[in-house]
C-alpha positions, 0 to 999 in steps of 0.5 A: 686544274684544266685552267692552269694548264690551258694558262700553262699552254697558251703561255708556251704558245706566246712563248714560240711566237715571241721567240720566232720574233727574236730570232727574227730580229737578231738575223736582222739587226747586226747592232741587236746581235752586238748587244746580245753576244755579252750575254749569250757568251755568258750564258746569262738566264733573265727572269721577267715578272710581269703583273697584269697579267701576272707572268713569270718568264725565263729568257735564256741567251745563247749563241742560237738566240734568246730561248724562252720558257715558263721554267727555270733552265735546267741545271740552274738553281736562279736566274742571273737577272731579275726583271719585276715590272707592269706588262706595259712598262716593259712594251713601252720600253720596248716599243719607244727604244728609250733609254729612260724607259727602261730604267723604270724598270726594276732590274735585279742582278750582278751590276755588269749583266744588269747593264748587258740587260738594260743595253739589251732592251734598249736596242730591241724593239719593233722599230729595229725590226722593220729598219732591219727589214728596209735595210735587208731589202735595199742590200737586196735590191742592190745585190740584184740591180746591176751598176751602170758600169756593169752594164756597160761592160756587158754591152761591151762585152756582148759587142765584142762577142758579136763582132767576134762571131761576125769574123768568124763567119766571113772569115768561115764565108771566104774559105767556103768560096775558096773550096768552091773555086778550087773544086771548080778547077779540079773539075775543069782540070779533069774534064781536060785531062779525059779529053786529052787522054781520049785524044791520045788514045785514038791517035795511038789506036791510029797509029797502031792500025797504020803500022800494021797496014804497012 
């Protein structure tokens, strides 16, 4: 009992990890998540019956990916699918993504969604998922690497911010040297204006004193 269920755990476990792969896998692959979509639209559940090791898994397809399970679906009473197949014919199918392969395999079922399936399988594979991760990377790269034309015109752009500043300033420098010339000239225009104003002053203290000594 302690060995079915330590069987029974460590399944699940494999189960997690293989289905974090297929997720992985379909956010990567657009042609994987072409060949995926007839199946999750229908709902589709596949049972895999591997021999050595003998195991018995549910693949159930569905707009958030492929769930996989040691049970049967709830609310299902069979799968729609049934693959009975040795564990290295399935990871030969798999790995080589060929299409022979694969038909090595027995597939039981309704002939379209056998179809799907068989697409399905020849489609996934650890190759989709290292061109997958090439082609993410090189989007990437690409995303971040500016063109030659862009650059261009950044520098363009940074020349033209540059020479724009440049005008600003020694239009700024001009008038500053403006406001100093006319402040010099209002100085020099009051200076000449005390000056005169004391003149006029003592000439009219003088006349007042001359006219009062008359």
């Amino acid at each position: 009992m302690k060995r079915a269920t330590l069987s029974h755990s460590l399944l699940n476990i494999v189960l997690v990890f293989i289905e974090s792969a297929l997720t992985l896998l379909l956010r990567l692959d657009g042609e994987l998540r072409k060949s995926a979509y007839p199946l999750a639209k229908q709902g589709t559940v596949v049972c895999l019956r591997l021999y050595l090791p003998h195991v018995q898994v549910y693949a159930t397809f569905s707009y958030k990916g492929v769930l996989l399970d040691a049970d049967l679906p709830i609310g299902r009473s069979e799968p729609d699918v049934i693959i009975n197949a040795y564990s290295l014919q399935v990871l030969s199918a798999i790995a080589t993504h060929d299409s022979e392969s694969t038909e090595k395999l027995q597939i039981r079922g309704e002939s379209v969604q056998v179809q799907l399936v068989k697409q399905f399988i020849t489609q996934l594979g650890i190759g989709s998922l290292i061109q997958g991760i090439i082609r993410k990377l090189k989007n990437d790269d690409n995303a971040v690497r500016p063109s030659q034309t862009e650059l261009q015109e950044k520098q363009n752009n940074y020349k033209r911010r540059i020479s724009e500043q440049q005008t600003q300033i020694n239009t700024l420098t001009t008038k500053n040297r403006e406001l100093e010339t006319t402040v010099k000239e209002l100085h020099s225009k009051q200076k000449t204006f005390m000056i005169i104003s004391a003149v006029m002053t003592v000439i009219a203290i003088a006349a007042i004193i001359a006219a009062v000594a008359m």
